[in-house]
DSSP file (Angstrom, degrees, kcal/mol; ACC not computed):
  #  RESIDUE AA STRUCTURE BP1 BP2  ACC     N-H-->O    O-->H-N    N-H-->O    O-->H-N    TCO  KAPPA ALPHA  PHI   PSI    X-CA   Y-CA   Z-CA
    1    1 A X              0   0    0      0, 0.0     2,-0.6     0, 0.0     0, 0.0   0.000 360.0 360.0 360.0 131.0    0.0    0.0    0.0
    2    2 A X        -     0   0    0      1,-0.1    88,-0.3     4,-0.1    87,-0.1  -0.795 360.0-159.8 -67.3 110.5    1.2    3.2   -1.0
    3    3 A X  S    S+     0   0    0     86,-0.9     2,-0.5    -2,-0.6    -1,-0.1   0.419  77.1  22.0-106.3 -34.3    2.1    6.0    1.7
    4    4 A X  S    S-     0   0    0     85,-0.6     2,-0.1     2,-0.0    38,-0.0  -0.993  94.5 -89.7-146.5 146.1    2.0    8.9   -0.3
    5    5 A X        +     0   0    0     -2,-0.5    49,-0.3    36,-0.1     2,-0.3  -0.411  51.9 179.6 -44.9 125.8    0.1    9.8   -3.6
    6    6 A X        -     0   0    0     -2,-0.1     2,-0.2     4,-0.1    -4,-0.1  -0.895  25.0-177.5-171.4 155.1    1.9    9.2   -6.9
    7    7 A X     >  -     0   0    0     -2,-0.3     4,-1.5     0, 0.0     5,-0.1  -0.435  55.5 -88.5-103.9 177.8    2.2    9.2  -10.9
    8    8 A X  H  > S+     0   0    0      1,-0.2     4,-0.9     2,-0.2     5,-0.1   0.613 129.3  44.8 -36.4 -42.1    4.5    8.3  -13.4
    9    9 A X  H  > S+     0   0    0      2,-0.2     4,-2.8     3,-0.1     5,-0.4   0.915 106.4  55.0 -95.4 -30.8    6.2   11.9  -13.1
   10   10 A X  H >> S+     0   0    0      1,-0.3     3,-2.1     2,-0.2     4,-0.9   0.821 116.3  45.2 -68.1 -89.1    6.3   12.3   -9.0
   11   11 A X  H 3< S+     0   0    0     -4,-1.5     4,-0.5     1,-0.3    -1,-0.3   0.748 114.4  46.4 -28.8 -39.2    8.5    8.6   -9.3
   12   12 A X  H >X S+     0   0    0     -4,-0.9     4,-1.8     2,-0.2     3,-1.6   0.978 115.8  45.1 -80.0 -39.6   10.4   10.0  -12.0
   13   13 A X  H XX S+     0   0    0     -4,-2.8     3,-2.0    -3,-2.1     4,-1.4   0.991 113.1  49.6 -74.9 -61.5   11.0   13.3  -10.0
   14   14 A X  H 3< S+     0   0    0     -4,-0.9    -1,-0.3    -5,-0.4    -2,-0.2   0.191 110.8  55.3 -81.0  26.2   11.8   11.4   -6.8
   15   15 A X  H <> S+     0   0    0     -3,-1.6     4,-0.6    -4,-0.5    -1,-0.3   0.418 108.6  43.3 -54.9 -43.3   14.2    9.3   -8.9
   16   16 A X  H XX S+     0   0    0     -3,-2.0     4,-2.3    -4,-1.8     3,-0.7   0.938 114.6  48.0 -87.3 -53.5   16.0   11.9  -10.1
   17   17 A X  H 3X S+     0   0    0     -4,-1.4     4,-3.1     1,-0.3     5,-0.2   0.707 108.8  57.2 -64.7 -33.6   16.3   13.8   -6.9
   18   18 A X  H 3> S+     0   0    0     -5,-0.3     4,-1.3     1,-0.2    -1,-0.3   0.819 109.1  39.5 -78.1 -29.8   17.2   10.8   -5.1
   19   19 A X  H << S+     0   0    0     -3,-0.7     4,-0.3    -4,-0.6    -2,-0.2   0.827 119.8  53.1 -94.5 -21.1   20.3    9.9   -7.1
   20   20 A X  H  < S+     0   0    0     -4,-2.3     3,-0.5     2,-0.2     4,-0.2   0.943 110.7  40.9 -26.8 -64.0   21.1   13.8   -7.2
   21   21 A X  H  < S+     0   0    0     -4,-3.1     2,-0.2     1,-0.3    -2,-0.2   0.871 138.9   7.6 -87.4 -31.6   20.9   14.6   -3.5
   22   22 A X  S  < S+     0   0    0     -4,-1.3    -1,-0.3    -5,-0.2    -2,-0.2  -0.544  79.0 122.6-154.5  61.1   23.2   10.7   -2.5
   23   23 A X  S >  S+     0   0    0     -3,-0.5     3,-1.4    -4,-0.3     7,-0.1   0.658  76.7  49.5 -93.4 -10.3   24.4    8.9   -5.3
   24   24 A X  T 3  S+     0   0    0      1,-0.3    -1,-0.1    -5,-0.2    -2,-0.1   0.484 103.5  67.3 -88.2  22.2   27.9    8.7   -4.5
   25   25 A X  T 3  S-     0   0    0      1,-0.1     4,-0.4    99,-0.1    -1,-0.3   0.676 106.5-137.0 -98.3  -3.7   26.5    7.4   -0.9
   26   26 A X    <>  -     0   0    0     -3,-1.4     4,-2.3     2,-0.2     3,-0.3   0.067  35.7 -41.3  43.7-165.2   25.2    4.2   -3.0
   27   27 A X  H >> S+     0   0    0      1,-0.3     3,-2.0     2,-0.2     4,-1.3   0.922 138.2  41.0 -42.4 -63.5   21.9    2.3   -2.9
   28   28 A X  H >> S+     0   0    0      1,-0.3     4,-2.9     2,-0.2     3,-0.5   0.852 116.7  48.1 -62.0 -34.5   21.2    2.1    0.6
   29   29 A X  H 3> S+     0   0    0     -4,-0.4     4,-1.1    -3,-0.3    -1,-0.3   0.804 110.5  55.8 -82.7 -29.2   22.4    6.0    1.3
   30   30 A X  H <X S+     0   0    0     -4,-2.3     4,-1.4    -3,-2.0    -1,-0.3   0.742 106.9  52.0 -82.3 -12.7   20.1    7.0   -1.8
   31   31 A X  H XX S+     0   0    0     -4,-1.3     4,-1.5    -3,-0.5     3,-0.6   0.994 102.6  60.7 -44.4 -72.9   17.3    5.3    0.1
   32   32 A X  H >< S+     0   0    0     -4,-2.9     3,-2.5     1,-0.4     4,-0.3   0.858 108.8  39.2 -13.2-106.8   18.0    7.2    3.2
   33   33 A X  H >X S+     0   0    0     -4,-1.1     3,-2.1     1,-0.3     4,-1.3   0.487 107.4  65.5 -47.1 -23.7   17.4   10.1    1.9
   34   34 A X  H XX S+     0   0    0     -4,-1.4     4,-1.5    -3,-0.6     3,-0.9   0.919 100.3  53.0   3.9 -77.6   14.5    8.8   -0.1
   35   35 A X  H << S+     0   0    0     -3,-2.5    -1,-0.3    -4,-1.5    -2,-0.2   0.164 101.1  62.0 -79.3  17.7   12.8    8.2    2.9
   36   36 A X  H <4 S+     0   0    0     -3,-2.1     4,-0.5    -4,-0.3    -1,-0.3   0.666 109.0  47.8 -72.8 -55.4   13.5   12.0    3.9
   37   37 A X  H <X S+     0   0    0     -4,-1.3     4,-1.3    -3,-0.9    -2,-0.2   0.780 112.6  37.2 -58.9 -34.2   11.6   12.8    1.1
   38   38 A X  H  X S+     0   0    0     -4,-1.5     4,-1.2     2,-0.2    -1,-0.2   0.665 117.3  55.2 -89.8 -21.5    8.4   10.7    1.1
   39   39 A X  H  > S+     0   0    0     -5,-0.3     4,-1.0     2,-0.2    -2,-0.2   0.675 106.3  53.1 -93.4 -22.2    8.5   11.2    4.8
   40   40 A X  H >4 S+     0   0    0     -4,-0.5     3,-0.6     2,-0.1     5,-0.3   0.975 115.8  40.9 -71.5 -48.6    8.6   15.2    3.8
   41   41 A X  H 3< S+     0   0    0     -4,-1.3    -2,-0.2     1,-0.2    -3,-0.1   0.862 110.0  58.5 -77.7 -36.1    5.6   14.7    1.7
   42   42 A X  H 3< S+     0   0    0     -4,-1.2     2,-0.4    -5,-0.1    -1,-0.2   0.875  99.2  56.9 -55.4 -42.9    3.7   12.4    4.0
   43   43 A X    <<  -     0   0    0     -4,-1.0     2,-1.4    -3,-0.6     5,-0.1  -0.909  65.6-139.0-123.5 157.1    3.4   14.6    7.1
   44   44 A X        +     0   0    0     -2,-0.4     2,-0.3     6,-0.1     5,-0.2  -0.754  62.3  89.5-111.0  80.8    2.1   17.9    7.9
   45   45 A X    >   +     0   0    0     -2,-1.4     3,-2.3    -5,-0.3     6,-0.2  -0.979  68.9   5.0-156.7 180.0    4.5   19.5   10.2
   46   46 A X  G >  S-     0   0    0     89,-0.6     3,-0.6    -2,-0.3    90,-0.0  -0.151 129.0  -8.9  62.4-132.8    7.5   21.6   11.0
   47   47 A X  G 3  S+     0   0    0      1,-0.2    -1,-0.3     2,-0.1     3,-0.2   0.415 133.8  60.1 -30.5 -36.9    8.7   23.0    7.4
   48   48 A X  G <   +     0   0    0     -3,-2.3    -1,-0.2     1,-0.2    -2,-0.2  -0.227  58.8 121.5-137.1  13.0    6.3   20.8    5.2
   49   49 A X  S <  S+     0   0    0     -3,-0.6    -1,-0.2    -5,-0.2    -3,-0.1   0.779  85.6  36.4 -53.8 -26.2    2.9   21.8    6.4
   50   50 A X  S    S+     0   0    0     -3,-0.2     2,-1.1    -5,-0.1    -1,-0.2   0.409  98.0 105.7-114.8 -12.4    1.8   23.0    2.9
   51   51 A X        +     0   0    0      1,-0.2    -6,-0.1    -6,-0.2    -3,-0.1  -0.507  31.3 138.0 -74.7 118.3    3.8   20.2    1.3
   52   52 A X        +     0   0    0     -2,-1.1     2,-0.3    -8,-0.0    -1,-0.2  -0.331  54.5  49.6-139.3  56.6    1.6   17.2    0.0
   53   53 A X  S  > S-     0   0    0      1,-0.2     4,-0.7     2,-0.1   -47,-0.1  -0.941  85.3-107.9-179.7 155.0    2.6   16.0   -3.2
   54   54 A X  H >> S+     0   0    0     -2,-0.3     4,-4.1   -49,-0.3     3,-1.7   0.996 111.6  52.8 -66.6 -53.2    6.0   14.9   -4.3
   55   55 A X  H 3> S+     0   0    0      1,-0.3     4,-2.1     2,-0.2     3,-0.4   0.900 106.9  53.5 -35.7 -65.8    6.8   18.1   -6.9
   56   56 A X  H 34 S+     0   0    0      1,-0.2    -1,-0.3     2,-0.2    -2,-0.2   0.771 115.6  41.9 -53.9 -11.0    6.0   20.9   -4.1
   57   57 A X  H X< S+     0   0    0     -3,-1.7     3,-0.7    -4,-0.7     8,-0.3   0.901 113.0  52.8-104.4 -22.8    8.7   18.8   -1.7
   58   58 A X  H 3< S+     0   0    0     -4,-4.1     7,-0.5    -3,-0.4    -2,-0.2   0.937 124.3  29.5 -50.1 -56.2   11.2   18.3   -4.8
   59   59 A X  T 3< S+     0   0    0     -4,-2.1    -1,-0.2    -5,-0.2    -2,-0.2  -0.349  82.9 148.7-116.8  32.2   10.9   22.2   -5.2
   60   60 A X    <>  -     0   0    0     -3,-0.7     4,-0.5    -5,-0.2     2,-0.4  -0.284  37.2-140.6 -58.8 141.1   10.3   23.3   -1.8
   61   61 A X  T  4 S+     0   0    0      1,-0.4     2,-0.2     2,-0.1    -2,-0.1  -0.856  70.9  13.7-168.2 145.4   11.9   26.9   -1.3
   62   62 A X  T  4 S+     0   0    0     -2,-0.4    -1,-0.4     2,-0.1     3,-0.1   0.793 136.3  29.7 -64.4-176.8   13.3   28.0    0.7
   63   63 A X  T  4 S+     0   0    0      1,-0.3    -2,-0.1    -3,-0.2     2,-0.1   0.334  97.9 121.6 112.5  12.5   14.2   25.0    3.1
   64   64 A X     <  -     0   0    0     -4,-0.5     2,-0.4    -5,-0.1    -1,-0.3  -0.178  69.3 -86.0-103.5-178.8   14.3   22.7   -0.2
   65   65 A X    >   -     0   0    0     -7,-0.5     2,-3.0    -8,-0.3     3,-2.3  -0.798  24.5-136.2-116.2 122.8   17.2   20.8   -1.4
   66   66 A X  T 3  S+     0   0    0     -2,-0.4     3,-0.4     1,-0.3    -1,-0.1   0.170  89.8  78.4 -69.1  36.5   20.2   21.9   -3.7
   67   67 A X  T >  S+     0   0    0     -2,-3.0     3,-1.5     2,-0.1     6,-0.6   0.648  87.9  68.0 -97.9 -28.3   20.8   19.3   -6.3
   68   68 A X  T <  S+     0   0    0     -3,-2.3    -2,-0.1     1,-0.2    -1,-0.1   0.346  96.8  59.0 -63.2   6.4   17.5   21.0   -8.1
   69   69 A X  T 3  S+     0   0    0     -3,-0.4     2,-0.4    -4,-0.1    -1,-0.2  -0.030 101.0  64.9-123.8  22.8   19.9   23.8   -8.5
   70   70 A X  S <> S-     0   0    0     -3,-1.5     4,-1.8     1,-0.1    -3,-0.1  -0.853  82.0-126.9-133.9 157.8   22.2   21.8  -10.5
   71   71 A X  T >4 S+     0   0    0     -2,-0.4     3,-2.3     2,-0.2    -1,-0.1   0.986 103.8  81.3 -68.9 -27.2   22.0   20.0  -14.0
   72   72 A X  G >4 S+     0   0    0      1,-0.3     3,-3.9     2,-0.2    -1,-0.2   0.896  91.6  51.5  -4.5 -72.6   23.1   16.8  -12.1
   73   73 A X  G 34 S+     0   0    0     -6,-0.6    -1,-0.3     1,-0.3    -2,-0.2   0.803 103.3  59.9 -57.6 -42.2   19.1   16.6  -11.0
   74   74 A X  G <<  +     0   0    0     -3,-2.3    -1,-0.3    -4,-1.8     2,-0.2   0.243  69.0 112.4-110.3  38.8   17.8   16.9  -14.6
   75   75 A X  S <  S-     0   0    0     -3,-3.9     2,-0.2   -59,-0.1     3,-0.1  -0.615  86.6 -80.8 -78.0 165.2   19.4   14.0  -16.4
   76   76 A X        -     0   0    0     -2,-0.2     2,-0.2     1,-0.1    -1,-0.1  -0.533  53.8 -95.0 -90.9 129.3   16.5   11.4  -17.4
   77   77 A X        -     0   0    0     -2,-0.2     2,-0.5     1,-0.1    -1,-0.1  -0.340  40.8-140.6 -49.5 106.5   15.3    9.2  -14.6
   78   78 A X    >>  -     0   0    0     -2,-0.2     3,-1.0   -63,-0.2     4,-0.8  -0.672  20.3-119.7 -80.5 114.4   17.4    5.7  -14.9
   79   79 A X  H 3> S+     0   0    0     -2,-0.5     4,-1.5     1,-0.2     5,-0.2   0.713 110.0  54.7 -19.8 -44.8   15.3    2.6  -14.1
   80   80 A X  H 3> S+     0   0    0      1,-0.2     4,-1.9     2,-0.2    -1,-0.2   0.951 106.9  54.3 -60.9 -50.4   16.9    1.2  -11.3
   81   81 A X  H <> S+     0   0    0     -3,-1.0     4,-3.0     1,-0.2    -2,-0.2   0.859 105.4  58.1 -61.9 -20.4   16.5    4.7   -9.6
   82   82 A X  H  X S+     0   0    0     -4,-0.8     4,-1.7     1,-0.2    -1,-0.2   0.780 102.9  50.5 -76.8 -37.3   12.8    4.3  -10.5
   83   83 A X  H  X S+     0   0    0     -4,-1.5     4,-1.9     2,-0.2     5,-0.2   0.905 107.5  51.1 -69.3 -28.3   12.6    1.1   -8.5
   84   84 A X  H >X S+     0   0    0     -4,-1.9     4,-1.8    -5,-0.2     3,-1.0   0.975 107.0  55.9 -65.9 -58.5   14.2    2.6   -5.5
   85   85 A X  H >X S+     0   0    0     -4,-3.0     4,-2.0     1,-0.2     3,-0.8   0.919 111.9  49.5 -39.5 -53.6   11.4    5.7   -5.8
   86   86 A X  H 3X S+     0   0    0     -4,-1.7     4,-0.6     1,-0.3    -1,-0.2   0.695  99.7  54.0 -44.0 -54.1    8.9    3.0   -5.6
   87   87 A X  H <<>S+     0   0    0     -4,-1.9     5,-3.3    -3,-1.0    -1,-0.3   0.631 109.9  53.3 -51.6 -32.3    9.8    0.9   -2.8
   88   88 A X  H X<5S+     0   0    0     -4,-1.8     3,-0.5    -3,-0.8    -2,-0.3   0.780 106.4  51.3 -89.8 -21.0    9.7    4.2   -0.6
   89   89 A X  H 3<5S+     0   0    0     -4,-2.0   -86,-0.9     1,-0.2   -85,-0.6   0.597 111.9  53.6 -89.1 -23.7    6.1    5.1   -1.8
   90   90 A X  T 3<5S-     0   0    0     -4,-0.6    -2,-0.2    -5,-0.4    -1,-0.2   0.533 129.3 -94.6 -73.3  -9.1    5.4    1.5   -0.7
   91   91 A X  T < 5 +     0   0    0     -3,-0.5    -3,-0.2     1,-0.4    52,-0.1   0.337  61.1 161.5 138.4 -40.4    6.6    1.9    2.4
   92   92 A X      < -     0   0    0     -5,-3.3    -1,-0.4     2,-0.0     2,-0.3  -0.186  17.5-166.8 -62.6 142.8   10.2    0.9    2.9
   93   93 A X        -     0   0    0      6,-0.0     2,-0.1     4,-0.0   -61,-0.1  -0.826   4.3-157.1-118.6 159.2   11.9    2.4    6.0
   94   94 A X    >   -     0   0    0     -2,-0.3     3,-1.5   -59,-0.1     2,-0.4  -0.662  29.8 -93.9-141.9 112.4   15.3    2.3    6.5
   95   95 A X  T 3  S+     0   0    0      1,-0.2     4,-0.2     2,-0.2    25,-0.0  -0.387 111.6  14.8  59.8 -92.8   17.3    2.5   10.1
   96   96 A X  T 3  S+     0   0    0     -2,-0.4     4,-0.5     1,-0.2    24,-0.4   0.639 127.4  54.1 -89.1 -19.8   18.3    6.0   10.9
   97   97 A X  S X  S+     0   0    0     -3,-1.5     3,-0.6     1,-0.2    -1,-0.2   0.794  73.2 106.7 -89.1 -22.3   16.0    7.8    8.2
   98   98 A X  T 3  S+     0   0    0      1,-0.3    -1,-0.2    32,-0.0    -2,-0.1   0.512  93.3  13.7 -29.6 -30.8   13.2    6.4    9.2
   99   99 A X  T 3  S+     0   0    0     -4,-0.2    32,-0.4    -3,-0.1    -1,-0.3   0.534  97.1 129.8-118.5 -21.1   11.6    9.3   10.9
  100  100 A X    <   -     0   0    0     -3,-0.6    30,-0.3    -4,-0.5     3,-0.1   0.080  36.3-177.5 -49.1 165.2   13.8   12.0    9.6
  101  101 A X  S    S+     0   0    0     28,-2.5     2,-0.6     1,-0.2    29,-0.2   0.418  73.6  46.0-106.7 -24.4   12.9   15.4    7.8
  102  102 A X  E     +A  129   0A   0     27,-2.4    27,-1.8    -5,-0.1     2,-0.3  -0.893  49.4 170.1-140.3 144.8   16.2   16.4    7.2
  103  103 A X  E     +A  128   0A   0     -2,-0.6     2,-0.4    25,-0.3    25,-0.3  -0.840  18.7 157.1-114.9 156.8   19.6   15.2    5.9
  104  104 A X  E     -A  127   0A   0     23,-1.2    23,-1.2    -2,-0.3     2,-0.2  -0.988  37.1-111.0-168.8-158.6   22.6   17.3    5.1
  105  105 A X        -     0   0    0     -2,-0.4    21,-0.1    21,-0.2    20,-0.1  -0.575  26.9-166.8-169.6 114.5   26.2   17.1    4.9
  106  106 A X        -     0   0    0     -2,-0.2     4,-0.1     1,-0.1    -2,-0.0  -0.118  20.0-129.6 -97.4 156.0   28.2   18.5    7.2
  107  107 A X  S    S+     0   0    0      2,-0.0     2,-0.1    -2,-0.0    -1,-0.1   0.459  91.9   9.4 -65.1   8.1   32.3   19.2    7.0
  108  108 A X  S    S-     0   0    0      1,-0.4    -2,-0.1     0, 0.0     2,-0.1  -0.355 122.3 -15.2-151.3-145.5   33.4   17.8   10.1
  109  109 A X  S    S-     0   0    0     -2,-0.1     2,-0.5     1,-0.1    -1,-0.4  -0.411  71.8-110.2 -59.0 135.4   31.2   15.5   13.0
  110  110 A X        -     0   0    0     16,-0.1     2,-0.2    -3,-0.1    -1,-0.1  -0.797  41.9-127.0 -55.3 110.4   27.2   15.5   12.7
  111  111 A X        -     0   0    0     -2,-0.5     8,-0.3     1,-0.1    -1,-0.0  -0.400   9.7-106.5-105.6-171.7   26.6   17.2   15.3
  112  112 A X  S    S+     0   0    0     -2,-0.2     7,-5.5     6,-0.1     2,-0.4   0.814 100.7  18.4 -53.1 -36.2   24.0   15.9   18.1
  113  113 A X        -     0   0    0      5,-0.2     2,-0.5    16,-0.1     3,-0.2  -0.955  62.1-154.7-119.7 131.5   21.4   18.2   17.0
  114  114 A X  S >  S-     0   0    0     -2,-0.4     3,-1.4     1,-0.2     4,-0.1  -0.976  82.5 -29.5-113.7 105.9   20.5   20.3   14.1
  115  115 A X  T 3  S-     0   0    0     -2,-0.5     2,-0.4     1,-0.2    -1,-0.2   0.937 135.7 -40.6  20.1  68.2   18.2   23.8   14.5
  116  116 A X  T 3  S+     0   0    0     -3,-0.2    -1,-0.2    15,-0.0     0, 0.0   0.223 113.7 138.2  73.1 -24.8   16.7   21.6   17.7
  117  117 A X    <   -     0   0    0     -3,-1.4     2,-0.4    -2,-0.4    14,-0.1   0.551  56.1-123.7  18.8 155.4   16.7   18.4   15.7
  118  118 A X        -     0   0    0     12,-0.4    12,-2.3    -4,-0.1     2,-0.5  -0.809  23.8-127.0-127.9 112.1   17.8   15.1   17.1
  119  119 A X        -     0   0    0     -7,-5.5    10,-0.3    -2,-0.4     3,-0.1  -0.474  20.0-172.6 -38.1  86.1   20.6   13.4   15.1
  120  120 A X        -     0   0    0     -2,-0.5     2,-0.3   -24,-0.4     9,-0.1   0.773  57.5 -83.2 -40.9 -51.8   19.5    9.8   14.2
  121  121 A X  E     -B  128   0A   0      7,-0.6     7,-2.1   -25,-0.1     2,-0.4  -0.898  41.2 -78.9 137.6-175.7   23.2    9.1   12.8
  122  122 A X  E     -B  127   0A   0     -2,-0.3     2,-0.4     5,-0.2     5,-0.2  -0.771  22.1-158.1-118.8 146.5   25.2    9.4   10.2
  123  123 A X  E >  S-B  126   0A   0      3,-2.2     3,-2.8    -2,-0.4    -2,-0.0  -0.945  71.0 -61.4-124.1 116.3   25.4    7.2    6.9
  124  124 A X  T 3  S-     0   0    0     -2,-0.4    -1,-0.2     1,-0.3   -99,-0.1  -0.197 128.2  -7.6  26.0-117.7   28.9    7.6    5.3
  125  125 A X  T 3  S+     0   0    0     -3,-0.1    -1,-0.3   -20,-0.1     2,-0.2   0.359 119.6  81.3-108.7  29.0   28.7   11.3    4.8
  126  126 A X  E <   - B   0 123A   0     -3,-2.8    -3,-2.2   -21,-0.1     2,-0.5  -0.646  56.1-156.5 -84.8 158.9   25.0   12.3    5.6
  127  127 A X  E     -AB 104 122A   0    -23,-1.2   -23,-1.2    -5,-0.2     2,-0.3  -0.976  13.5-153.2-134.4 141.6   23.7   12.9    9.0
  128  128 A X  E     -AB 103 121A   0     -7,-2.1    -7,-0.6    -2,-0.5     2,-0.4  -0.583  10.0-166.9 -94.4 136.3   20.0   12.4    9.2
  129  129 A X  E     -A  102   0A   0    -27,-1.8   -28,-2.5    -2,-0.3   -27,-2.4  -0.972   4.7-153.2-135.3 145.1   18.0   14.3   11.9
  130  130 A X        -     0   0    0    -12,-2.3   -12,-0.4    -2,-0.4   -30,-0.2  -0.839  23.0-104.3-122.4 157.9   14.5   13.7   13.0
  131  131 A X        -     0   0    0    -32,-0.4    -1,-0.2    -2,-0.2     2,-0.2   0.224  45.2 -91.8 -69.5-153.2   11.8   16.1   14.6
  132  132 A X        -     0   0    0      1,-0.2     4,-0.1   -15,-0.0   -14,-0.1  -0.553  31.2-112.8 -80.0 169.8   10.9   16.1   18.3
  133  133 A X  S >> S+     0   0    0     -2,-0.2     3,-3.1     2,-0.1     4,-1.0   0.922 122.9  44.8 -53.8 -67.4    8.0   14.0   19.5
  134  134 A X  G >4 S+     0   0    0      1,-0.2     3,-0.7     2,-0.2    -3,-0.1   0.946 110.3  53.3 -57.7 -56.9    6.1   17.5   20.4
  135  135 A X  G 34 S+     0   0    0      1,-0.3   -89,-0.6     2,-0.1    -1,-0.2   0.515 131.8   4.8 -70.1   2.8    7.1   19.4   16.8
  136  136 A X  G X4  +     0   0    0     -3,-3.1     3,-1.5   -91,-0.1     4,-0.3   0.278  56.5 164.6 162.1  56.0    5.6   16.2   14.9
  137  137 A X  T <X S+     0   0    0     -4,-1.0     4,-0.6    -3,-0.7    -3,-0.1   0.551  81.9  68.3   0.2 -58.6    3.8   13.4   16.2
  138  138 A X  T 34 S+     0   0    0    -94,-0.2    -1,-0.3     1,-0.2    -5,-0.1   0.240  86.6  65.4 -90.9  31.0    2.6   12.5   13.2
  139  139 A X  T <4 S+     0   0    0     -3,-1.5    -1,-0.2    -6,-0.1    -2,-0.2   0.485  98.5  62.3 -80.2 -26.2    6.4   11.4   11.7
  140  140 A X  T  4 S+     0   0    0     -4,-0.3    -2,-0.2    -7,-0.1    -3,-0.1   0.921  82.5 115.4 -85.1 -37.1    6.3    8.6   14.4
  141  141 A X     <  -     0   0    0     -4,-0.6     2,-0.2     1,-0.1    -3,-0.0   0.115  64.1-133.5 -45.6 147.7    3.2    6.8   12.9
  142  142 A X              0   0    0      1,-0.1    -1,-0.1     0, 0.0    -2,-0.0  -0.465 360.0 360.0 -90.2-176.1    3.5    3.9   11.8
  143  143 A X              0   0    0     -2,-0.2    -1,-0.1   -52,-0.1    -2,-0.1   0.212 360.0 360.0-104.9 360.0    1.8    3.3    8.2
């Protein structure tokens, strides 16, 4: 069952975005953040209140993510990337992203918190942060 709403272009867009924002982190690290993204679109909190659809969280601004400011992001959506998009609109969680909003990638240590944040961990050279319990409840449901 799907988690969030989507066509043929929101998969191609969160395909693209996904091997943009982590490819040189490989599969699993373009997951991650995957599941930053559908987890952006999915809940109504913090940043992302008016986001509900994959495009507005692809092209969030401000607070949106800069590989949509590079050409990187508009090469044509590779199958394999398409499968990944897919699995995360089904559902798949994985470890440290699992409740984040936010990724980034920092020059030094993650450190423990990020604008109030709580760091999840780090995946080679993202660190993941998820909200509070109180800034966004609904991130902790389960699906």
């Amino acid at each position: 069952m799907a988690v969030i709403k989507t066509n043929s272009s929101d998969i191609d867009l969160l395909a693209r975005l996904m091997r943009a924002e982590a490819e040189g982190e490989g599969e699993l690290g373009m997951l991650k953040a995957g599941n930053v993204m559908v987890n952006r679109v999915r809940v109504r909190c913090s940043d992302f209140e008016d986001i509900n659809d994959v495009e507005r969280m692809v092209y969030q601004s401000p607070g949106g993510f800069e590989a949509v400011q590079k050409g990187y992001f508009y090469q044509r959506a590779r199958e394999r990337d398409k499968r990944r998009a897919r699995r995360l609109v089904q559902g798949e969680r994985f470890g440290i992203a699992e409740h984040a909003l936010w990724f980034y990638r920092p020059d030094g240590d993650c450190p423990p918190e990020w604008f109030g944040q709580p760091n999840t961990g780090r995946y080679k050279l993202h660190c993941f942060f998820q909200p509070t319990y109180e800034e966004c409840q609904e991130i902790f449901n389960t699906f």
